[in-house]
Backbone as CSV, one residue per row, in Angstrom:
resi,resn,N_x,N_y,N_z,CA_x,CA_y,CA_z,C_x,C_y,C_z
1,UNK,0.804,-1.206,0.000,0.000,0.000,0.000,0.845,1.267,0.000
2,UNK,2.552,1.101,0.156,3.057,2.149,0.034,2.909,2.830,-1.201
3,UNK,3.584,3.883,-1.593,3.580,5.022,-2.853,4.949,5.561,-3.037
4,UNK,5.650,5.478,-3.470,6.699,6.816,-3.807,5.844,7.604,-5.131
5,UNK,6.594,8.931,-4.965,6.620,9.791,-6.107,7.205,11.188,-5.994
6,UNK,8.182,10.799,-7.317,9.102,11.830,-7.749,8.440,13.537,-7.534
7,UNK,9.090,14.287,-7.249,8.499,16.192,-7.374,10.276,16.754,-7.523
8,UNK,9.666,17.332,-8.155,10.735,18.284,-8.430,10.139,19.863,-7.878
9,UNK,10.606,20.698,-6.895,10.329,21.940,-6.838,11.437,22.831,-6.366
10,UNK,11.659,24.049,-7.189,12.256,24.647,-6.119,13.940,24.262,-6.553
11,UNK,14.383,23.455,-7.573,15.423,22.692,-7.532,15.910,21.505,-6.389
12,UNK,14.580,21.400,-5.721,14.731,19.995,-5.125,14.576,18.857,-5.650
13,UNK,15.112,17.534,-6.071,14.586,16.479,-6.192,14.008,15.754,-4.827
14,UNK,13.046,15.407,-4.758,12.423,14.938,-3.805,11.302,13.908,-3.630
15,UNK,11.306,13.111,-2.902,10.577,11.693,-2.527,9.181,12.054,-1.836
16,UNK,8.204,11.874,-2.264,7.182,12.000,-1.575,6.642,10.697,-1.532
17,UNK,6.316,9.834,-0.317,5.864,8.976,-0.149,4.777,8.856,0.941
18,UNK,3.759,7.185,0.883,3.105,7.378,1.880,3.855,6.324,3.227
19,UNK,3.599,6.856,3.981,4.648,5.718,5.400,3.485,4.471,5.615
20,UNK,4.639,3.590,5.779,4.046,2.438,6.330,3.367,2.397,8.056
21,UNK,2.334,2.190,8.150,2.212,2.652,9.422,2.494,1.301,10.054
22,UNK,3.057,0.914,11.339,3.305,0.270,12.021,1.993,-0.675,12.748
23,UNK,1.939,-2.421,12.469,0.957,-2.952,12.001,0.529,-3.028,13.902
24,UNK,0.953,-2.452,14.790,0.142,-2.287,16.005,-1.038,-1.065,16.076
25,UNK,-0.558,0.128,14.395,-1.427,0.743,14.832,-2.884,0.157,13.163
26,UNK,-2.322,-0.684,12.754,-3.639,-0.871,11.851,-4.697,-1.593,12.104
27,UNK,-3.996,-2.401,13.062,-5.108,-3.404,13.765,-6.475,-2.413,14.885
28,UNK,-6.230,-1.560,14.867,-6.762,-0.609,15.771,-8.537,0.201,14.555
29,UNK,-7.999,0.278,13.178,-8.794,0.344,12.088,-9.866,-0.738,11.764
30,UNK,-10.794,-0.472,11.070,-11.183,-1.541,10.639,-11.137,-1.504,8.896
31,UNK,-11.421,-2.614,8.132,-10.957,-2.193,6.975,-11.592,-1.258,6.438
32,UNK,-12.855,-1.111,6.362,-13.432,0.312,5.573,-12.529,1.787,5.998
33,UNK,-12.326,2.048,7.658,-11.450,3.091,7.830,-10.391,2.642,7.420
34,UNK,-9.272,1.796,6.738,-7.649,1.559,6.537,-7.752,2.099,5.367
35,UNK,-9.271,1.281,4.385,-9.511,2.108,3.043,-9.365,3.286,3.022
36,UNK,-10.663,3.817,3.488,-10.354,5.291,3.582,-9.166,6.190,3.723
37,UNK,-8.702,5.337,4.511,-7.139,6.514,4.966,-6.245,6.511,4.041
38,UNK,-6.381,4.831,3.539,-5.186,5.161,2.547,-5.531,5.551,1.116
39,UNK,-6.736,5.402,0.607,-7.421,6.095,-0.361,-7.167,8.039,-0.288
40,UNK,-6.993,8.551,0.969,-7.127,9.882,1.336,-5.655,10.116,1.178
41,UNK,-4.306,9.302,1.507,-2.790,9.136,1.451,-2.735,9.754,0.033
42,UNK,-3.407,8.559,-0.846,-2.755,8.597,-2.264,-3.443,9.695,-2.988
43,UNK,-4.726,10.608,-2.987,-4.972,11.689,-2.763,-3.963,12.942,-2.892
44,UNK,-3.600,12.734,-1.626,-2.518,14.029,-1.009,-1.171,13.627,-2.224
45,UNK,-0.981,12.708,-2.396,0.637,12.541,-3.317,0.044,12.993,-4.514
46,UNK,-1.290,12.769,-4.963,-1.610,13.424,-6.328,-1.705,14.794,-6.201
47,UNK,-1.834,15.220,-5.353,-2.052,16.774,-5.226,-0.664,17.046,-5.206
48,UNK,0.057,17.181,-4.194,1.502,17.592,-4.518,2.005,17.073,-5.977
49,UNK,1.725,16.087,-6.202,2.692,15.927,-7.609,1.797,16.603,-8.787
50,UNK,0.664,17.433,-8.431,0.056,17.838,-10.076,1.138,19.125,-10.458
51,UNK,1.308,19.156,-11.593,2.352,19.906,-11.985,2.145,21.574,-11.850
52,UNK,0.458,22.347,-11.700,0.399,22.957,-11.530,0.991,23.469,-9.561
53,UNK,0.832,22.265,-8.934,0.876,22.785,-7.382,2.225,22.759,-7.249
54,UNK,3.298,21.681,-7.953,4.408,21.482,-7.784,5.331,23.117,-8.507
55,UNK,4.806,23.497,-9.588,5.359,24.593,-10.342,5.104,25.732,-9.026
56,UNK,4.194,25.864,-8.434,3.626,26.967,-7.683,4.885,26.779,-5.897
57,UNK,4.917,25.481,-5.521,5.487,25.093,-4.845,7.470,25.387,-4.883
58,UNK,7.780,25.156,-5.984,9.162,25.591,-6.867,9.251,26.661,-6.187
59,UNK,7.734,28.181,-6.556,8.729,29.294,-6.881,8.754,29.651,-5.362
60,UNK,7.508,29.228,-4.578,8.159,29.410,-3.263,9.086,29.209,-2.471
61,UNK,9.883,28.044,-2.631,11.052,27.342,-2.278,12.347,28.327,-2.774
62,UNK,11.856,28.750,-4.092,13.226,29.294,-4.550,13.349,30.920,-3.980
63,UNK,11.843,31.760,-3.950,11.981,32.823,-3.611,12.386,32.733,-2.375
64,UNK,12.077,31.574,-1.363,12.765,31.868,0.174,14.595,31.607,0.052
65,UNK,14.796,30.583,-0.925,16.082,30.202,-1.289,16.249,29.202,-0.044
66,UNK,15.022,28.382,-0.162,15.416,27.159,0.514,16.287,25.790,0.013
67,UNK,17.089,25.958,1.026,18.736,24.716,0.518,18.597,23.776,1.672
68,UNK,19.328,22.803,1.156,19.294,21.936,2.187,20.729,20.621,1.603
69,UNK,21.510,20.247,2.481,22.579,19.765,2.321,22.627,18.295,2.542
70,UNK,21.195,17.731,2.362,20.895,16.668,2.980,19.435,16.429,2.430
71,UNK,19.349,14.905,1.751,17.417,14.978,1.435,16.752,14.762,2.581
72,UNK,15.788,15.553,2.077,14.845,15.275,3.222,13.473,14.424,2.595
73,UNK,13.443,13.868,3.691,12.272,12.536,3.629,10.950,13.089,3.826
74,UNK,10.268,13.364,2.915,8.517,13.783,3.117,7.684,12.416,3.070
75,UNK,7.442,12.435,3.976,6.523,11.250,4.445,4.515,12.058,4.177
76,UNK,3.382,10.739,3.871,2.484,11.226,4.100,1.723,10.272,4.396
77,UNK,1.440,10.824,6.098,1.303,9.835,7.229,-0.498,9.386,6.429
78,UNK,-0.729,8.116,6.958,-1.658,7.671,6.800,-3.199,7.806,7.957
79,UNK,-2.962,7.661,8.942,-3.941,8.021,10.090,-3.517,9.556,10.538
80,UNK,-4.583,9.797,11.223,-4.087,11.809,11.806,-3.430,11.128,12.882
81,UNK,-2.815,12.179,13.314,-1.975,12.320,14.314,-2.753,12.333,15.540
82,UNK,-2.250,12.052,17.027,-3.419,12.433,18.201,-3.302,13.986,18.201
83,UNK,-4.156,14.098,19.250,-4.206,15.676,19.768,-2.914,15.733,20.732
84,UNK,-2.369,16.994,20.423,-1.139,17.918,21.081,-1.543,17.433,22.648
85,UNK,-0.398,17.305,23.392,-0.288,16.706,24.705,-0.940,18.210,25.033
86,UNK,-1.776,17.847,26.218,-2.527,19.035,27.091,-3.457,20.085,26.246
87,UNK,-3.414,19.537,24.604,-4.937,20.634,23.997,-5.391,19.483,23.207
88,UNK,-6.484,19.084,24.001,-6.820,18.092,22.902,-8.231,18.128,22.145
89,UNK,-8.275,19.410,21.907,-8.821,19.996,21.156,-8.219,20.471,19.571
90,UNK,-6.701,20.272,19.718,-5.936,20.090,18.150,-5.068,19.411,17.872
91,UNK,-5.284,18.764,16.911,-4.643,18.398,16.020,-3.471,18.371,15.286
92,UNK,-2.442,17.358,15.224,-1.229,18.044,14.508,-1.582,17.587,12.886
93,UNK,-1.267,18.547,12.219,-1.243,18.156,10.915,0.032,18.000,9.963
94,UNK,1.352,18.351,10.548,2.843,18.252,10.178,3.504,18.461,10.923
95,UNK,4.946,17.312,10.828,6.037,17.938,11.838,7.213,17.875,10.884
96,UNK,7.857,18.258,11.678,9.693,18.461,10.951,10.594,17.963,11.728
97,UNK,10.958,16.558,11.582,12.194,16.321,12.624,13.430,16.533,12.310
98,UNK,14.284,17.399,12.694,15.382,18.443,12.367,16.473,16.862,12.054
99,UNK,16.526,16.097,13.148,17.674,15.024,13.078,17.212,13.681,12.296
100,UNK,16.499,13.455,12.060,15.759,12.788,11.046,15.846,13.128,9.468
101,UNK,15.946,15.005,9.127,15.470,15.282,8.072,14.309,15.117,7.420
102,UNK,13.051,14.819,8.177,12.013,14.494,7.937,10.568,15.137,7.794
103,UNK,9.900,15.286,7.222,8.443,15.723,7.355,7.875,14.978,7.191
104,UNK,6.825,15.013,8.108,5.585,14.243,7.721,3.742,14.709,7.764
105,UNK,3.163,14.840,6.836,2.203,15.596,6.937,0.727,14.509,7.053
106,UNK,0.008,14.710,7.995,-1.013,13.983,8.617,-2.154,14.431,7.754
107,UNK,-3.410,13.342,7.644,-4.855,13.710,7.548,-5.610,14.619,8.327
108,UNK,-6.374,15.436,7.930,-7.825,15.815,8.872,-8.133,14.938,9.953
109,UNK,-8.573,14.848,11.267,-9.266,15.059,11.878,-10.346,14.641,11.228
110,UNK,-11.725,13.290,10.859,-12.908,13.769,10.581,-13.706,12.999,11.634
111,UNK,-14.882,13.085,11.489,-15.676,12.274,11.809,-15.948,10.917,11.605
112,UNK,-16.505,10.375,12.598,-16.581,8.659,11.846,-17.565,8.678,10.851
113,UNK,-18.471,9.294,10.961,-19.185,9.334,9.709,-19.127,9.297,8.716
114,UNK,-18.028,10.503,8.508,-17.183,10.884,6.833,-16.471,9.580,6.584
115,UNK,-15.939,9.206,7.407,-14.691,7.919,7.301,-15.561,6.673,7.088
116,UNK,-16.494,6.367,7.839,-17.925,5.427,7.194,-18.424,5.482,5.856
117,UNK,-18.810,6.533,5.739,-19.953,6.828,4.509,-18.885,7.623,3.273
118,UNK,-18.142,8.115,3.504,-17.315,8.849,2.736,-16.446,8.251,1.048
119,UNK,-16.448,7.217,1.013,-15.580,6.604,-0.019,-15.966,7.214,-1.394
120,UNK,-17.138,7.727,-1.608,-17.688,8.873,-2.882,-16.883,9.852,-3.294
121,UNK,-15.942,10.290,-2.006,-14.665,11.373,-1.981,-13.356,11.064,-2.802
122,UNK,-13.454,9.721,-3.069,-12.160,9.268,-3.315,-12.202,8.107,-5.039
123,UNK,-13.585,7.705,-4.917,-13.957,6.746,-6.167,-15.266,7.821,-6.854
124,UNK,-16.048,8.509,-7.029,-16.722,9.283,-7.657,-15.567,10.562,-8.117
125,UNK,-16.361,10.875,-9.634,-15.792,11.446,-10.212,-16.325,12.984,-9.362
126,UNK,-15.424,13.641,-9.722,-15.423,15.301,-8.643,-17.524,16.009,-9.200
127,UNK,-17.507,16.143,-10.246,-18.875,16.572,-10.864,-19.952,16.124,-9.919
128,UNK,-19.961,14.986,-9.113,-20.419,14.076,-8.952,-21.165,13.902,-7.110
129,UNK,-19.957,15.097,-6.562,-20.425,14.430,-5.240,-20.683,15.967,-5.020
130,UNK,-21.447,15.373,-3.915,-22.323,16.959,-2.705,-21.237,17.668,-2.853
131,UNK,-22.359,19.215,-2.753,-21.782,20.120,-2.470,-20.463,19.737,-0.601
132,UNK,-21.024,19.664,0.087,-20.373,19.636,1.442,-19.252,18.493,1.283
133,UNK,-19.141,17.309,0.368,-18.213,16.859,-0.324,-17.023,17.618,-0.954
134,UNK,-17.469,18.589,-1.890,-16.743,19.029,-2.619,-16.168,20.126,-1.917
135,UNK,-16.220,20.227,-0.525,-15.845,21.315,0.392,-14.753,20.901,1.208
136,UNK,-15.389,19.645,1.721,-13.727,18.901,2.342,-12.984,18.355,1.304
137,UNK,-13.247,17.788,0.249,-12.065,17.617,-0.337,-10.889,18.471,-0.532
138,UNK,-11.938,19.378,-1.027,-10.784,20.898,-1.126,-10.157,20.876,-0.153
139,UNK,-10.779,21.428,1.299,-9.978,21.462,2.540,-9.025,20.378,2.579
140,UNK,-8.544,19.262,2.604,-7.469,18.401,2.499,-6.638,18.797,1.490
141,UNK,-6.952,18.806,0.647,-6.212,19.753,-0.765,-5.639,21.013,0.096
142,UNK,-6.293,21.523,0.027,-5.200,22.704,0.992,-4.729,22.897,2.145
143,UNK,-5.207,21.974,3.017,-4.834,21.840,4.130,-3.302,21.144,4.083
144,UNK,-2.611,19.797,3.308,-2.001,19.084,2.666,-0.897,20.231,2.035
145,UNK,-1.632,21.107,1.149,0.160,22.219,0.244,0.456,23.007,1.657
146,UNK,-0.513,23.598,2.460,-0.216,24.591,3.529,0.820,24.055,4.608
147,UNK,0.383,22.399,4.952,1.416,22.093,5.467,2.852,21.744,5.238
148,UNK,2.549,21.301,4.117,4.234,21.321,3.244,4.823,22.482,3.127
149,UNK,4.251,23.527,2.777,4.842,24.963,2.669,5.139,24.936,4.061
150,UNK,4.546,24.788,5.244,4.801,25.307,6.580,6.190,24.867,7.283
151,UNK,5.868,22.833,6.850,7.317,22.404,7.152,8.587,22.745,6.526
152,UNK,8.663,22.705,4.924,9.583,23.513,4.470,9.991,24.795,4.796
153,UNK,9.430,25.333,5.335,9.996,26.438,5.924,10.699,26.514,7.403
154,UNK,10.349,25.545,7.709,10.980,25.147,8.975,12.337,24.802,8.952
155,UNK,12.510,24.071,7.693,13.613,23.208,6.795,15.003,24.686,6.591
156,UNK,14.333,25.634,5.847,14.799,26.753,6.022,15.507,27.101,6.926
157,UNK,14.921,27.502,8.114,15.158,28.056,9.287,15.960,27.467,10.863
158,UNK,15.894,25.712,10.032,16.892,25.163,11.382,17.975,25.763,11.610
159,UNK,18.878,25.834,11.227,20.013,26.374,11.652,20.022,27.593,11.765
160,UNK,18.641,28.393,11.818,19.098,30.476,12.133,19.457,30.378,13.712
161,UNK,19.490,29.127,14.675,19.322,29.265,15.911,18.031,30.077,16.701
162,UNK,17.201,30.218,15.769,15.865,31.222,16.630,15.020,29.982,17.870
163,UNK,14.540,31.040,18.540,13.586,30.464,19.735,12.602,29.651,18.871
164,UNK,12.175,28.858,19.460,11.393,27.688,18.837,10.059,28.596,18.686
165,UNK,9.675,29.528,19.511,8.462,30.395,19.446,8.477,31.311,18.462
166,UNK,9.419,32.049,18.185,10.488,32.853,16.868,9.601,32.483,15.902
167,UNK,10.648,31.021,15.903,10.329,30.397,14.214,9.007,30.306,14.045
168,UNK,8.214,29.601,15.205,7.239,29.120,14.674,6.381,30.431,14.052
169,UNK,6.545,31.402,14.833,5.540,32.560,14.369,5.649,33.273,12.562
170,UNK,7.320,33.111,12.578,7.547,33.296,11.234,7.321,32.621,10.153
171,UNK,7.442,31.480,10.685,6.749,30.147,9.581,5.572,30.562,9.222
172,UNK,4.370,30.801,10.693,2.857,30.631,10.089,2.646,31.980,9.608
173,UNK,3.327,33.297,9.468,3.628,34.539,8.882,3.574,34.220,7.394
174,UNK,4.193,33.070,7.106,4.956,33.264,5.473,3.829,32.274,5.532
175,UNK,3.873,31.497,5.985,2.788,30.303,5.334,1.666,31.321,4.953
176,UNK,0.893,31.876,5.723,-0.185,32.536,5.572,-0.218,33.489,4.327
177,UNK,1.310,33.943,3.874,1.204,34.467,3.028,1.417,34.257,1.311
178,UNK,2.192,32.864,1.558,2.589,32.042,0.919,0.773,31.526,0.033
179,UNK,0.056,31.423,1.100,-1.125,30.443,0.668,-2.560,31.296,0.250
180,UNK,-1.720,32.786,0.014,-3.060,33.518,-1.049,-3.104,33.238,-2.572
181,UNK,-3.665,33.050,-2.678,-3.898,33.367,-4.175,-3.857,31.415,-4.698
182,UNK,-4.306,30.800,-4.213,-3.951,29.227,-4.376,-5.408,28.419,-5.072
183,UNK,-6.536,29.459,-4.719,-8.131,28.651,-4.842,-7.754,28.333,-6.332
184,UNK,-7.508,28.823,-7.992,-7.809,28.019,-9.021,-6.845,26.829,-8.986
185,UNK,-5.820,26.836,-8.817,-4.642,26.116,-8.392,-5.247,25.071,-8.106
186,UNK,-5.654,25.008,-6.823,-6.288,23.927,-5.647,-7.096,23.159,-6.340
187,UNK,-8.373,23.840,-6.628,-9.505,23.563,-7.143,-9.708,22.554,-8.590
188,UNK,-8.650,22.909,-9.207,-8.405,22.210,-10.718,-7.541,20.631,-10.287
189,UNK,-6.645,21.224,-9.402,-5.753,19.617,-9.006,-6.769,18.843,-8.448
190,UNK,-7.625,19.074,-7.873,-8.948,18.374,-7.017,-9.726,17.960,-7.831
191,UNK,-9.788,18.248,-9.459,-10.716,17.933,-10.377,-10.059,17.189,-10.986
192,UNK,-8.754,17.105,-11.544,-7.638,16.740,-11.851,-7.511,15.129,-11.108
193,UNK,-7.371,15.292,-9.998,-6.934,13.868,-9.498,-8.494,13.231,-9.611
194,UNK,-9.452,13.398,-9.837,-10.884,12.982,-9.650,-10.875,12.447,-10.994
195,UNK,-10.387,13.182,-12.091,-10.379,12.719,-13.791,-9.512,11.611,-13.854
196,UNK,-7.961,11.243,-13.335,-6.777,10.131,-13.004,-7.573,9.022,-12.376
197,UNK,-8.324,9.280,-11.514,-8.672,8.276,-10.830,-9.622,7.449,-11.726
198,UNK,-10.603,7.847,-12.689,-11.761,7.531,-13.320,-10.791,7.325,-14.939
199,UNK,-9.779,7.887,-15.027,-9.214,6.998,-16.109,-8.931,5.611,-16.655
């Protein structure tokens, strides 16, 4: 059920894959949710690899003049992440492990419902499903580039030595600014991977 796939952005060559999750935590799924999740995995690798998000992705990388002396491993985790120790009210949706070289960017948060009834998201063609469908998909779609932009920038910034509070504020500064102007972008790769899939 793994994935690799090639991206080029930015003058990075780079691995985007989905991680194997460790079979203590799949047994915990049942198969309709393992579907789902990993149906939602291979999703997210089509979105990063459509050539419009990857071209858009490039010029951000290059305008920050993000380098790196070492590949880094983009992982795309299959189950969400738990809630942040002591708010468990959120969610992590990416991390960056500095000694690892690693990112890894998590699913939504949904309901069991969506994760029940939901598989229309992933095997129906985009034309096709509810409006409130065609609303979270998007949201994963962008939720998914925002966090890659966020960790890469992190990637950036290891070695400025800043306060971990520093960075983080500057990260979600640029991210935020990084991620205007993205809705036709988004919206077409989301129609895009819906047309691949039904090919």
């Amino acid at each position: 059920m793994s994935q690799t796939a090639p991206l080029r952005a930015g003058g990075w060559n780079v691995e985007v894959r989905i991680a194997n999750p460790p079979p203590a935590l799949l047994v915990k799924y049942t198969n309709k949710e393992k579907t789902f999740f990993f149906d939602y995995a291979n999703f997210v690798i089509q979105i990063i690899r459509d050539p419009s998000v990857a071209e858009k992705l490039g010029q951000i990388f290059t305008a920050e003049q993000v380098n790196t002396d070492r590949p880094v491993d983009i992982r795309v985790m299959v189950f969400p992440a738990r809630p942040l120790r002591g708010r468990s009210n959120r969610v992590l949706h990416g991390s960056y492990r500095h000694s690892a070289a690693q990112i890894s960017l998590y699913p939504l948060k949904l309901s069991r419902d969506w994760i029940r009834n939901g598989f229309d998201l992933f095997k129906a063609p985009y034309n096709e499903l509810a409006p409130r469908e065609k609303r979270l998909i998007y949201e994963m779609a962008e939720t998914a580039i925002a966090t890659f932009v966020h960790e890469v920038l992190h990637v950036k910034f290891e070695r400025r030595g800043m306060a971990a509070y520093v960075e983080e504020s500057l990260v979600r500064k640029l991210e935020s600014h990084y991620m205007e102007g993205w809705e036709e972008t988004i919206a077409q790769a989301v129609h895009d991977a819906s047309l691949n899939r039904t090919s």
